[in-house]
DSSP file (Angstrom, degrees, kcal/mol; ACC not computed):
  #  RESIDUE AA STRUCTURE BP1 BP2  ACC     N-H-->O    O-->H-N    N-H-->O    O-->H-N    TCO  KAPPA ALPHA  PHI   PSI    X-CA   Y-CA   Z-CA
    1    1 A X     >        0   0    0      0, 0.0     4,-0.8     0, 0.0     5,-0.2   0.000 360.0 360.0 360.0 -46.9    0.0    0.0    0.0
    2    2 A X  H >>  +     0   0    0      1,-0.2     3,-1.7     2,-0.2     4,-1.4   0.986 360.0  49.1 -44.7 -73.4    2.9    2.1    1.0
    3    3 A X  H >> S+     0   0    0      1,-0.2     3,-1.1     2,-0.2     4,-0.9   0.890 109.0  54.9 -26.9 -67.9    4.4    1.9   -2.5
    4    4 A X  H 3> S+     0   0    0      1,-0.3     4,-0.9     2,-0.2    -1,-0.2   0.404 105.9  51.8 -67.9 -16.4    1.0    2.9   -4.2
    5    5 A X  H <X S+     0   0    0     -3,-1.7     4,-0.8    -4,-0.8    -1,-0.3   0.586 105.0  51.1-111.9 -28.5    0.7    5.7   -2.2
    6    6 A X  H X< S+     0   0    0     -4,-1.4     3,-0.6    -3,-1.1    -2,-0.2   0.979 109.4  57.4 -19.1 -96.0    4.3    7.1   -3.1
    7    7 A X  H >X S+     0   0    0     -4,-0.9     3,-2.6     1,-0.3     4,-1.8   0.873 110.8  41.4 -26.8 -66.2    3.3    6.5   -7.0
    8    8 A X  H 3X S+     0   0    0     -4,-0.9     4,-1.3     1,-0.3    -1,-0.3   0.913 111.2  53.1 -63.2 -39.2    0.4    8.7   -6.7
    9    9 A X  H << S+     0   0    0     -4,-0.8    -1,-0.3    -3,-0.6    -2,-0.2   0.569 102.6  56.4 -86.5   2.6    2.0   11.2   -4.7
   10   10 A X  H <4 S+     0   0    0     -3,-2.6    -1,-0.3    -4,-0.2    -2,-0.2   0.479 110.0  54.0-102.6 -14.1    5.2   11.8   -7.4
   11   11 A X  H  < S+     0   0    0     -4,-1.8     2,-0.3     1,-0.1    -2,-0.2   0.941  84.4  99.8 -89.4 -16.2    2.2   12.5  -10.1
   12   12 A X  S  < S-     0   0    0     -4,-1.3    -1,-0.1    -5,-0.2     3,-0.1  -0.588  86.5-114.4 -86.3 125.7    0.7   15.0   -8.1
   13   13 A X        -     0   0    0     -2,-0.3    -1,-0.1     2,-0.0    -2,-0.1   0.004  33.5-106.5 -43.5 121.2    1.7   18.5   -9.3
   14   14 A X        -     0   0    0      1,-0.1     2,-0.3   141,-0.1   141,-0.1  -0.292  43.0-128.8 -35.7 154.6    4.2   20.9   -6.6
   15   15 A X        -     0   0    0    139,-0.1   141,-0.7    -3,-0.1     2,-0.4  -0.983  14.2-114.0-103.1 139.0    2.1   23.0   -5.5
   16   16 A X  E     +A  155   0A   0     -2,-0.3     2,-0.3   139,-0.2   139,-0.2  -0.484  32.4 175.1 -91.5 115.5    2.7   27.2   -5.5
   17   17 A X  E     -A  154   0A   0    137,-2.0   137,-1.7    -2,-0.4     2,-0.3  -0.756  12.7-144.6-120.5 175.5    2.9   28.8   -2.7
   18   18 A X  E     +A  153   0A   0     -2,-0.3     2,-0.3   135,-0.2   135,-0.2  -0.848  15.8 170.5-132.2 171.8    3.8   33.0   -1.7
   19   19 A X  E     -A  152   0A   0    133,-1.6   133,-2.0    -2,-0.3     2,-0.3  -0.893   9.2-167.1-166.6 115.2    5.3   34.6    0.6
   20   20 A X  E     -A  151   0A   0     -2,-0.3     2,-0.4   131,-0.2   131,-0.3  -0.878   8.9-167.4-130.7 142.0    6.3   38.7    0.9
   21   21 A X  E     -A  150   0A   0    129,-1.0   129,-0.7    -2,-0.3     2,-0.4  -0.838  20.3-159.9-120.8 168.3    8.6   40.5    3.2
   22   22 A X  E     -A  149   0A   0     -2,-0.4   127,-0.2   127,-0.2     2,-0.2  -0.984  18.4-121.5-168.7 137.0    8.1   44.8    2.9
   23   23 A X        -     0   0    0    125,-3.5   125,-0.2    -2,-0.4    20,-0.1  -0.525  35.0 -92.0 -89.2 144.5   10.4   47.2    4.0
   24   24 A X        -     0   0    0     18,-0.3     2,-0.5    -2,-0.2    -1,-0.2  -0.320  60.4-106.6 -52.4 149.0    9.5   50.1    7.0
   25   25 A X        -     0   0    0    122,-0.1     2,-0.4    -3,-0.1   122,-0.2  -0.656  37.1-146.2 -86.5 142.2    8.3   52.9    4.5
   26   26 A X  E     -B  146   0A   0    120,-3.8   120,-2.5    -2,-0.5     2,-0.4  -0.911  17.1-176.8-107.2 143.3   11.1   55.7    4.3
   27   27 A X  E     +B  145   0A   0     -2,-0.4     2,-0.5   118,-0.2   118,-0.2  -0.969  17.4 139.7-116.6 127.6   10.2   59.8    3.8
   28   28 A X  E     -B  144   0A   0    116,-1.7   116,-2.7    -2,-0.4     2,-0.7  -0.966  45.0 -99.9-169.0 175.8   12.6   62.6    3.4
   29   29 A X  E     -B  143   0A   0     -2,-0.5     2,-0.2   114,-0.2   114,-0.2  -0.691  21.1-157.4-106.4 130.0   12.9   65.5    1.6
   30   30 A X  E     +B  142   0A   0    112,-3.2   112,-2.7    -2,-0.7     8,-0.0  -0.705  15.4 168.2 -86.5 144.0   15.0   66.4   -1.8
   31   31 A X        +     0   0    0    110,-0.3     2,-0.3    -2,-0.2   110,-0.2  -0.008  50.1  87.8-148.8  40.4   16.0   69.8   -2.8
   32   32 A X        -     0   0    0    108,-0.2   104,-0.6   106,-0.2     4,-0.1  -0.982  65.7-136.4-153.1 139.7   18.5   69.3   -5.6
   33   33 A X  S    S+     0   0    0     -2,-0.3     2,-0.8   104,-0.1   106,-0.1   0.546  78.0  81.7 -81.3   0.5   17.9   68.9   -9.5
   34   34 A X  S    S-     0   0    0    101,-0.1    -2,-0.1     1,-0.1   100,-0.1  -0.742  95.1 -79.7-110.2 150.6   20.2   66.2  -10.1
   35   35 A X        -     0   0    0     -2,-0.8     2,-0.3   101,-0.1   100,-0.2  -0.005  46.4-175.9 -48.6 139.0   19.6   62.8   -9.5
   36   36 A X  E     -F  134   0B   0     98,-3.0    98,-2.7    -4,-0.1     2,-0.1  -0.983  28.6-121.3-151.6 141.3   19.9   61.4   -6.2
   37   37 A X  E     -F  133   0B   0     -2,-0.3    96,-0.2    96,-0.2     3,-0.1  -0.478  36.7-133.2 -66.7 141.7   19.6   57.7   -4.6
   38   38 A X        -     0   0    0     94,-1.3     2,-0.3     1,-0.2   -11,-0.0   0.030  49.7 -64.2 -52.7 169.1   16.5   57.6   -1.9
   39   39 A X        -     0   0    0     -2,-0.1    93,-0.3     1,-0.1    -1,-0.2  -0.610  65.4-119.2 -85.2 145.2   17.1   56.0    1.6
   40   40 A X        -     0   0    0     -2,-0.3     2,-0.3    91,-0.1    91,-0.2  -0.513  28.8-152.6 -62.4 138.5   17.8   51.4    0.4
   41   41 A X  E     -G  130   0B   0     89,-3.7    89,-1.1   106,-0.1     2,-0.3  -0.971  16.5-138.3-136.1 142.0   15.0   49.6    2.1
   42   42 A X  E     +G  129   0B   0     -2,-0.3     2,-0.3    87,-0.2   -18,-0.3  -0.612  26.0 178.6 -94.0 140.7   15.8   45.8    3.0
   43   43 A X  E     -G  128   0B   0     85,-3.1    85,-1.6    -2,-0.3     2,-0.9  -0.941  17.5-162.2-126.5 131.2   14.7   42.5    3.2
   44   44 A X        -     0   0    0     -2,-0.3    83,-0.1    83,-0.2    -2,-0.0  -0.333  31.4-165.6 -88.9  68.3   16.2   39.5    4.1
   45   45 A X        -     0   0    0     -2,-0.9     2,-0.3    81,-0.2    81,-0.1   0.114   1.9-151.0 -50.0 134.9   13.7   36.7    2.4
   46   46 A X        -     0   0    0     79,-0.1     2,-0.3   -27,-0.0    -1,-0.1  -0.999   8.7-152.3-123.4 166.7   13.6   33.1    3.2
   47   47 A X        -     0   0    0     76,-0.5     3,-0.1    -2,-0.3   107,-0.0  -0.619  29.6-113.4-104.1 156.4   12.8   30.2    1.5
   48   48 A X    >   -     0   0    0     -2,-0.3     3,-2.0     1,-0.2    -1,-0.1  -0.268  52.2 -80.7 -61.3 153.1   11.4   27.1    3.3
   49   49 A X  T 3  S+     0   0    0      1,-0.2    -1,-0.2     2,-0.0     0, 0.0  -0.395 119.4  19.8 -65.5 137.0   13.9   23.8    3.2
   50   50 A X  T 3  S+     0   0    0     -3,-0.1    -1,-0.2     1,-0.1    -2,-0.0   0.356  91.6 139.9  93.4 -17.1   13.4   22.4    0.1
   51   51 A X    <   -     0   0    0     -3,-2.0   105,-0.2    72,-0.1     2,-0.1   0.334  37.8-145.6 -43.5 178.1   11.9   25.0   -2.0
   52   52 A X  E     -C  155   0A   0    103,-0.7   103,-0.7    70,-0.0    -1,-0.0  -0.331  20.0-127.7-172.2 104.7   12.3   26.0   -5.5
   53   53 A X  E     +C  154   0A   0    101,-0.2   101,-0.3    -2,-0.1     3,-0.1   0.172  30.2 169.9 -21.1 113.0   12.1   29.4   -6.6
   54   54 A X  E     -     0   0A   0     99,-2.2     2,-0.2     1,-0.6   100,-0.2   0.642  69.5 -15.9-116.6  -5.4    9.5   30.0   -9.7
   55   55 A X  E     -C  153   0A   0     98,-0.9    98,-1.5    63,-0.1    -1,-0.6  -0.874  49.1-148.6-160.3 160.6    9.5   33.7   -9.5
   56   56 A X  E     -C  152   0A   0     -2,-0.2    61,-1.3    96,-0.2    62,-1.3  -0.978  21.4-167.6-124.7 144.1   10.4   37.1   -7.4
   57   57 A X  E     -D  116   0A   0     94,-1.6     2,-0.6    -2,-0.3    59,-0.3  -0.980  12.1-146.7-110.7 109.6    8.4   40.3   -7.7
   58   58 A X  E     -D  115   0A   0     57,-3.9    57,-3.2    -2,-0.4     2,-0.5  -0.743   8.0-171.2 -89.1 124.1    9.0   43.5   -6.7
   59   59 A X  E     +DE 114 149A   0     90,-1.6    90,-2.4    -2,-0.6    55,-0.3  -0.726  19.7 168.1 -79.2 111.6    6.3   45.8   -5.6
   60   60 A X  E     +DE 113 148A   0     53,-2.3    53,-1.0    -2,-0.5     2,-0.2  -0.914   5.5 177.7-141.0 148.9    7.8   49.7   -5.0
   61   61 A X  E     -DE 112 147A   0     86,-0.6    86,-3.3    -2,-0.3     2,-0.3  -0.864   8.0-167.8-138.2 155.5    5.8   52.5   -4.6
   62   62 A X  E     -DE 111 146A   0     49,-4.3    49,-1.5    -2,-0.2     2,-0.4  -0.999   8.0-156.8-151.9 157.5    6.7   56.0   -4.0
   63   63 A X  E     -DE 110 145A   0     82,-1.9    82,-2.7    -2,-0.3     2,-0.3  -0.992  13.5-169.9-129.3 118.0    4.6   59.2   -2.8
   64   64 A X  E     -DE 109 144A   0     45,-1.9    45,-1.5    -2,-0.4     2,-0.3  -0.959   6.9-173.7-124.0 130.6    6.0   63.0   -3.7
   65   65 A X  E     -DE 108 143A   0     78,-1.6    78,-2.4    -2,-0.3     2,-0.6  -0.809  22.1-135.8-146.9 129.5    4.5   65.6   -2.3
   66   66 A X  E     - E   0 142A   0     41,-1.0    76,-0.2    -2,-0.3    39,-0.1  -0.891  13.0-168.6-120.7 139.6    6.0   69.0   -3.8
   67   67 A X  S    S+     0   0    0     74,-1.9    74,-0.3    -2,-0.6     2,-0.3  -0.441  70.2  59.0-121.1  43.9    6.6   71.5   -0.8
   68   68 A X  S    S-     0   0    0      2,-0.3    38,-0.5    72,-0.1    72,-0.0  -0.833  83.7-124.3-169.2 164.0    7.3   74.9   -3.7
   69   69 A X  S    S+     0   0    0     -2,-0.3     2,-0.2    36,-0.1    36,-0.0  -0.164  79.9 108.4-121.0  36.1    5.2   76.0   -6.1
   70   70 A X  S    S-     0   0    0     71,-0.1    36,-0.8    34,-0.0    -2,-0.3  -0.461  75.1-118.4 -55.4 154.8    7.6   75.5   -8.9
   71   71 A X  E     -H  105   0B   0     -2,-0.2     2,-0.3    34,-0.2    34,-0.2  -0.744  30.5-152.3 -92.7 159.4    6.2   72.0  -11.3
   72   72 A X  E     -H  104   0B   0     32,-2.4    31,-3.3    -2,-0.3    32,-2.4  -0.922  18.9-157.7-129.0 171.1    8.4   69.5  -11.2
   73   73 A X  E     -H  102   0B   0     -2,-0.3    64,-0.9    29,-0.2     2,-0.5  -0.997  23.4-169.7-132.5 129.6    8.9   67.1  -13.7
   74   74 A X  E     -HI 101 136B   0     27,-2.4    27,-0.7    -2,-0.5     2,-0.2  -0.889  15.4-156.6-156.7 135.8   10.8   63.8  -12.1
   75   75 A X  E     - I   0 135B   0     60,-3.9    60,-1.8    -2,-0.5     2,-0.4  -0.502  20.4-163.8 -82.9 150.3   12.3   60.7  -13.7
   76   76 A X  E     - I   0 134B   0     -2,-0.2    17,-3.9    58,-0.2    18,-0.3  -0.992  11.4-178.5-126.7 139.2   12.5   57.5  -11.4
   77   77 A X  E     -JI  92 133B   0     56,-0.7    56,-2.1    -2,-0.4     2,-0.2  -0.858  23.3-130.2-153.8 160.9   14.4   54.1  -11.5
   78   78 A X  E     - I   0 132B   0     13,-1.5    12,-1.9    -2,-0.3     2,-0.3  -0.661  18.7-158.5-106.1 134.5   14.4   51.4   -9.4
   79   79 A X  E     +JI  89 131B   0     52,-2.4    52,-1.5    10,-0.2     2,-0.3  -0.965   9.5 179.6-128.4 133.5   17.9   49.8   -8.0
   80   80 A X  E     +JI  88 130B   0      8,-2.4     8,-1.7    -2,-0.3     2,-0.3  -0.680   2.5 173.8-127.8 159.6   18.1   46.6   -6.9
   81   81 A X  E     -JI  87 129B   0     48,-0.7    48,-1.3    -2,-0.3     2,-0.5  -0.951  21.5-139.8-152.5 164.5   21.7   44.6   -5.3
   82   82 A X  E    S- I   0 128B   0      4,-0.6    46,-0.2    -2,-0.3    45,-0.1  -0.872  83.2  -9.2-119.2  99.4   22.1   41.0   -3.6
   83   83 A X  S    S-     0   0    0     44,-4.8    -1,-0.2    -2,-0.5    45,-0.1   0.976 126.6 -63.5 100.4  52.2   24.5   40.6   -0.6
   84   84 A X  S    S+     0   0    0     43,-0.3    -1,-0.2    -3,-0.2     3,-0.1   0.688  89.8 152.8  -3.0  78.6   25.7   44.1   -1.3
   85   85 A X        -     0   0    0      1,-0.4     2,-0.2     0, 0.0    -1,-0.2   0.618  68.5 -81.4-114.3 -31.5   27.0   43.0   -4.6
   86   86 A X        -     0   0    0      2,-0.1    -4,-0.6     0, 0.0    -1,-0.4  -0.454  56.4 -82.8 121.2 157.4   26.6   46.7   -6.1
   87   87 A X  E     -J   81   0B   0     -2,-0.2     2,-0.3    -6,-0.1    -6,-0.2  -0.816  43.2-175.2-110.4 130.0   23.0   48.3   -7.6
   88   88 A X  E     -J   80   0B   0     -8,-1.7    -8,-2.4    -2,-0.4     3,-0.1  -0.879  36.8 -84.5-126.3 156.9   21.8   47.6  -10.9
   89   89 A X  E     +J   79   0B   0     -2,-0.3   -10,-0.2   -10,-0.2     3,-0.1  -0.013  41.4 169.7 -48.4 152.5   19.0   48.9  -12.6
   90   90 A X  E    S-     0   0B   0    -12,-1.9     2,-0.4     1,-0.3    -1,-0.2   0.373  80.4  -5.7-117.2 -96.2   15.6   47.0  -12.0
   91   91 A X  E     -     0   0B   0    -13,-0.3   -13,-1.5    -3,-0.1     2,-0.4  -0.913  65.8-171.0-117.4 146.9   13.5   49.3  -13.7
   92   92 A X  E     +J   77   0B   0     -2,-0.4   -15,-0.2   -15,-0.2     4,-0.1  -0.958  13.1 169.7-127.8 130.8   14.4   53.2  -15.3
   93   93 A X        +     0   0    0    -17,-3.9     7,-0.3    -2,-0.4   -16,-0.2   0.261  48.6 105.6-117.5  28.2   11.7   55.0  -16.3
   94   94 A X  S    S+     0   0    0    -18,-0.3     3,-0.4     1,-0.2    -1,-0.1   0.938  83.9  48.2 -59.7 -38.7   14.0   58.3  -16.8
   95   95 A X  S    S+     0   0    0      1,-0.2    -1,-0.2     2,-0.1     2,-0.1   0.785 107.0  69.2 -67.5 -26.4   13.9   58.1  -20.5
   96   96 A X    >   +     0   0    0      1,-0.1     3,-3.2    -4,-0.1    -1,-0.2  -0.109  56.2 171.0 -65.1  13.3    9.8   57.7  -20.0
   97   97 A X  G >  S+     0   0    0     -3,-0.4     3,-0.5     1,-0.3   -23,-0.2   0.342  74.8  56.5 -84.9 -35.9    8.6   60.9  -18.8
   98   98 A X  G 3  S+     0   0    0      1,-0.3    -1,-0.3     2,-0.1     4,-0.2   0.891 107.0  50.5 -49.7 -46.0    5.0   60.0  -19.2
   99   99 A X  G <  S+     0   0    0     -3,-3.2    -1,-0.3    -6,-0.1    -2,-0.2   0.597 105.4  78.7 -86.6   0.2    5.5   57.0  -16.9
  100  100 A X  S <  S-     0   0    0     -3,-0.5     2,-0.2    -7,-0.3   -25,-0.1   0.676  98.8 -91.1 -30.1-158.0    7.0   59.2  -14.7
  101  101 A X  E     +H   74   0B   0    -27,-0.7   -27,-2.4     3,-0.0     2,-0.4  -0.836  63.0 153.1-145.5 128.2    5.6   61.7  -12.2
  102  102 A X  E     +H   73   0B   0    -29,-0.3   -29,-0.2    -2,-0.2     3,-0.1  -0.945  43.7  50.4-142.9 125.0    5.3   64.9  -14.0
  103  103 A X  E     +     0   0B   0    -31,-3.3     2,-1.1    -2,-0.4    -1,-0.2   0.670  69.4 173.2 113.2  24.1    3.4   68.0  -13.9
  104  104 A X  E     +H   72   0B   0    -32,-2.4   -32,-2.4    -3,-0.2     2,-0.2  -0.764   8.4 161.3-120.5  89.6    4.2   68.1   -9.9
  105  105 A X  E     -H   71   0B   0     -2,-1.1   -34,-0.2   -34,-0.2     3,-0.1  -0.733  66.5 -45.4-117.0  81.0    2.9   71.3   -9.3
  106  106 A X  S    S+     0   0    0    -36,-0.8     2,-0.1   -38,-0.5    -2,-0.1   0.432 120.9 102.2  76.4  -5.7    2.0   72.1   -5.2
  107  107 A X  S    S-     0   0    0    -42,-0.1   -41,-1.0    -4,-0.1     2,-0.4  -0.423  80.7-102.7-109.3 153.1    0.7   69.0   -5.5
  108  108 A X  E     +D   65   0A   0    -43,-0.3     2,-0.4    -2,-0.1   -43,-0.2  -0.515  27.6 170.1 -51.9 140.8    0.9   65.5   -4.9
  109  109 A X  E     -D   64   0A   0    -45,-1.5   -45,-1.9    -2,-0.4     2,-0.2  -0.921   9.5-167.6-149.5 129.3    1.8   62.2   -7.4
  110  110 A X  E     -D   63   0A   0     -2,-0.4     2,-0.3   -47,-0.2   -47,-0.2  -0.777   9.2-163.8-114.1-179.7    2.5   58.6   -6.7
  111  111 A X  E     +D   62   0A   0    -49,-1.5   -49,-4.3    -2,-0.2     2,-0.4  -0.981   7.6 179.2-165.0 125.2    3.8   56.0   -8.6
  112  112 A X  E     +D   61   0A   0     -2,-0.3     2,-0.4   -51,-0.2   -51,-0.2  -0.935  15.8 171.5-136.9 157.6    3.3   52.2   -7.5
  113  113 A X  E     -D   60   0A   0    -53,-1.0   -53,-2.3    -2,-0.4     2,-0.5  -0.993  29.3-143.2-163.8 158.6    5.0   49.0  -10.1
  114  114 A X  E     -D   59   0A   0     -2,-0.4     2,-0.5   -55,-0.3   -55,-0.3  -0.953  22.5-174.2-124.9  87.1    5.5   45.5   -9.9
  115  115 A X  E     -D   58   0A   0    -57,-3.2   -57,-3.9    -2,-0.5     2,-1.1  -0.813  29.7-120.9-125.5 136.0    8.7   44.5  -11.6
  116  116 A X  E     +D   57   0A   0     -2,-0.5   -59,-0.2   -59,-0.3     3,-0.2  -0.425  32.5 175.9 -69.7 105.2    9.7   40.6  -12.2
  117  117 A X    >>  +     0   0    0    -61,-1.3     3,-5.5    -2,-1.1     4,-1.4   0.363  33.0 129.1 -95.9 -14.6   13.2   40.5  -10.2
  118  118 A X  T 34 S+     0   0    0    -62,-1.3    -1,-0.1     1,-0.3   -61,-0.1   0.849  70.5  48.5 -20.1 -48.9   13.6   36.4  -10.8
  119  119 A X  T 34 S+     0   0    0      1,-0.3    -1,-0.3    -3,-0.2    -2,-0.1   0.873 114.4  48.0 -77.9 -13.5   17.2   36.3  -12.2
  120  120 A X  T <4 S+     0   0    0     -3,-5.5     2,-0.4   -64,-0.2    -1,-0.3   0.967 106.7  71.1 -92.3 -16.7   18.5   38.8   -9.0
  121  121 A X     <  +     0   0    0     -4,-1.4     2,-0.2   -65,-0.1    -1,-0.1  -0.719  57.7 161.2 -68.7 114.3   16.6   36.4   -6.4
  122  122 A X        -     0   0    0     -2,-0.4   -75,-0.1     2,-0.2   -70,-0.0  -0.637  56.6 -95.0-130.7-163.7   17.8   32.8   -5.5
  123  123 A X  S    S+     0   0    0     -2,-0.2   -76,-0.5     2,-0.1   -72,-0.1   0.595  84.6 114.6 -87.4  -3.7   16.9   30.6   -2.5
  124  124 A X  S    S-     0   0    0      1,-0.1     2,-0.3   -78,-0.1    -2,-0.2  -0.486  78.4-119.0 -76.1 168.0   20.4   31.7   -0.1
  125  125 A X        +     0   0    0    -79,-0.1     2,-0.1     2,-0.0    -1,-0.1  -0.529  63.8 143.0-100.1  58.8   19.1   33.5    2.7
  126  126 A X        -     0   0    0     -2,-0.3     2,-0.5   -81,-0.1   -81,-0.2  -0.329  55.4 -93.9-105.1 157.0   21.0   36.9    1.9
  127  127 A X        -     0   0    0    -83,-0.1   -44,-4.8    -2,-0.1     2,-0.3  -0.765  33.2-161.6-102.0 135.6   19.9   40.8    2.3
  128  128 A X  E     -GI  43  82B   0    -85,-1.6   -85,-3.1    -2,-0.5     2,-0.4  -0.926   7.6-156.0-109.7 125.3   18.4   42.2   -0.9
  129  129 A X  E     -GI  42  81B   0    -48,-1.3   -48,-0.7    -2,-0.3     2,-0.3  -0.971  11.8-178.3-118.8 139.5   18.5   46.3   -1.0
  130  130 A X  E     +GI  41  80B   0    -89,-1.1   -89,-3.7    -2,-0.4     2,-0.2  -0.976   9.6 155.7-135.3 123.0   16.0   48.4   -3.1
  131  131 A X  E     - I   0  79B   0    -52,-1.5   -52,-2.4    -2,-0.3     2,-0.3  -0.935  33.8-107.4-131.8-178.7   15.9   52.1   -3.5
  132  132 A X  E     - I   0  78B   0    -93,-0.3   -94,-1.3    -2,-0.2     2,-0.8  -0.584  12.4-149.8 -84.3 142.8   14.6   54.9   -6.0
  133  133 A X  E     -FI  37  77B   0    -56,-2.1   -56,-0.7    -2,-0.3     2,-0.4  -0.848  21.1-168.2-113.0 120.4   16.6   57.1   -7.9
  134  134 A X  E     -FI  36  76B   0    -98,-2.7   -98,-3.0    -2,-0.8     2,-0.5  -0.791   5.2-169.4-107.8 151.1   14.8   60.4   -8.4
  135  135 A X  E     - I   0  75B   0    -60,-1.8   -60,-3.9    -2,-0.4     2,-0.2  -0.915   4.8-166.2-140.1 120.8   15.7   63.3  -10.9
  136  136 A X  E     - I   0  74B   0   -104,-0.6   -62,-0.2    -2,-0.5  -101,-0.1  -0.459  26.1-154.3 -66.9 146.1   14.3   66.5  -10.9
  137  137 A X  S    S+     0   0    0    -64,-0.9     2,-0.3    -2,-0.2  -104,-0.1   0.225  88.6  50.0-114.0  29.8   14.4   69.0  -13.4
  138  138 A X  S    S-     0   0    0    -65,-0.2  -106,-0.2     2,-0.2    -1,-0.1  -0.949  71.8-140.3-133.6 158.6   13.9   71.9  -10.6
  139  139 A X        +     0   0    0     -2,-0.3     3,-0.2  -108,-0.1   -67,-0.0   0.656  67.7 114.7 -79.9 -12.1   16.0   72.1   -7.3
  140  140 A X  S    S-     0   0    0      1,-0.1     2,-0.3   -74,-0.0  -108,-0.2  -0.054  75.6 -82.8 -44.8 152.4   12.5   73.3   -5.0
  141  141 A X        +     0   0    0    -74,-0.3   -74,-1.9  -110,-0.2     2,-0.4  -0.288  45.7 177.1  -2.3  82.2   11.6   70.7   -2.4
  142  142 A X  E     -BE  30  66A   0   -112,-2.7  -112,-3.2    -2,-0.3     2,-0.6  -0.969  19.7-138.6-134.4 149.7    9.9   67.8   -2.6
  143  143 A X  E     -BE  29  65A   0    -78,-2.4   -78,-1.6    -2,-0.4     2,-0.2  -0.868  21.3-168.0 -96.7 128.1    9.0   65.0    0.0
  144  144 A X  E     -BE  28  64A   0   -116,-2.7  -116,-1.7    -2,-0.6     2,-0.3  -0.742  13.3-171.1-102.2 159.9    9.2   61.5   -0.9
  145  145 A X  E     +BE  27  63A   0    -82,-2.7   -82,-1.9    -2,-0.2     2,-0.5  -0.955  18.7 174.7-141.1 137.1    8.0   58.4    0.7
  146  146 A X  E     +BE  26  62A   0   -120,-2.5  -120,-3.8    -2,-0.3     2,-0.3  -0.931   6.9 170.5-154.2 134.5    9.0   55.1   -0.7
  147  147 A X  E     - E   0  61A   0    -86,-3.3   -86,-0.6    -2,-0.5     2,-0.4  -0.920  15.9-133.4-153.3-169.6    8.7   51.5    0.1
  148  148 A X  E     - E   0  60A   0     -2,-0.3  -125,-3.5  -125,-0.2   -88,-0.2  -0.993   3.1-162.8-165.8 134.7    9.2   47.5   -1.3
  149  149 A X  E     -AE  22  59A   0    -90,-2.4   -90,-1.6    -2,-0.4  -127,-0.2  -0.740   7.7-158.0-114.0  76.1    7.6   44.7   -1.4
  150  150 A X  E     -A   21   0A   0   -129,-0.7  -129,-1.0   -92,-0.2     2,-0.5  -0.316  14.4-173.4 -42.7 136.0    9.4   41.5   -2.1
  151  151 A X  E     -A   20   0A   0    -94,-0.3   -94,-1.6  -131,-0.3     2,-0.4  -0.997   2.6-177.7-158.3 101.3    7.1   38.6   -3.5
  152  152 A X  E     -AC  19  56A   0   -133,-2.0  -133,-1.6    -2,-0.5     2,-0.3  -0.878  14.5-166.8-110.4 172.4    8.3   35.0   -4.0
  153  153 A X  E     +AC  18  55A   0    -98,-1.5   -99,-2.2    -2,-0.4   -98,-0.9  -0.892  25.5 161.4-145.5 136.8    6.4   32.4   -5.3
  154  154 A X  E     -AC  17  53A   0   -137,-1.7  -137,-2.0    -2,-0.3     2,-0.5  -0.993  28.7-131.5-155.2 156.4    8.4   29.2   -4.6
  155  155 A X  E      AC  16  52A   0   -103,-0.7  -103,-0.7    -2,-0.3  -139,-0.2  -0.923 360.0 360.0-128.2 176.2    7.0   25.1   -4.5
  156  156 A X              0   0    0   -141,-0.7    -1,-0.1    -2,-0.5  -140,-0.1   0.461 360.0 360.0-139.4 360.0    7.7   23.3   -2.1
C-alpha cells in the first residue's frame, strides 16, 4: 500500500505557494535637481527547506508631495543589489517621462509597479536592498515616501 501511495503522490503537481517580506516605509525630503539615490530599504527573504524558486516580484511604490510651487517634472528608477554586490537597474523610467511623475505642481503624485526580479533572487538566505533614484528638473523641495515589497512564489 505504501508503495501505491508514493506513486500517486510523485504525479501530483508541486504546488505554488507565496510569501512577501516589505520594507518600513522611508520619507525625506530632496531639494536638488540632479539625480539622487533615496534611503535602500531591506529585506532578508527566506525560502522554506526544500523550496524552488519560480519567481520574485518586486512591488515599489513611492509618494512626492512637492513643498514649492515650482512644477516639477521627475524621472524615477528602481535599483536593486544581492548581498551588497553593487545596484543595478531593475526598472528606469528616466527616458519615459509619461511614466514618470510629472506635472508636480503644489501637489501631490505617486507612482506604485510590480517588476519581475527572478534572475537577482535565489533561495540563499542573503539581504536584498532596493531604492529609488529620483531626478528632478527643478532644485525646490519635494518630500518623498517610498517602500518595497518582495514577493516569492516558490514550490515546495
Amino acid at each position: 500500500m505504501s508503495l501505491l501511495i508514493k506513486g500517486v503522490t510523485a504525479l501530483i503537481k508541486a504546488t505554488e505557494h507565496e510569501t512577501e517580506w516589505a520594507t518600513t516605509p522611508v520619507s525625506q525630503q530632496v531639494t536638488s535637481a540632479d539625480a539622487t539615490n533615496l534611503t535602500a530599504g531591506s529585506v532578508t527573504p527566506t525560502f522554506p527547506t526544500g523550496a524552488t524558486r519560480v519567481r520574485a516580484i518586486l512591488v515599489a511604490s513611492i509618494h512626492a508631495a512637492n513643498q514649492d510651487a515650482n512644477t516639477h517634472h521627475i524621472g524615477l528608477k528602481i535599483q536593486g543589489q544581492k548581498a551588497g554586490g553593487g545596484y543595478g537597474d531593475l526598472l528606469d523610467l528616466t527616458a519615459i517621462p509619461p511614466l514618470a511623475l510629472v506635472n508636480l505642481d503644489g501637489s501631490g503624485d505617486g507612482w506604485c509597479g510590480a517588476i519581475d526580479i527572478t534572475t537577482l533572487v535565489d533561495t540563499s538566505a542573503v539581504q536584498y536592498d532596493f531604492l529609488f533614484v529620483v531626478d528632478s528638473d527643478n532644485a525646490g523641495a519635494v518630500n518623498y515616501t517610498t517602500g518595497f515589497a518582495l514577493v516569492l512564489v516558490y514550490r515546495i
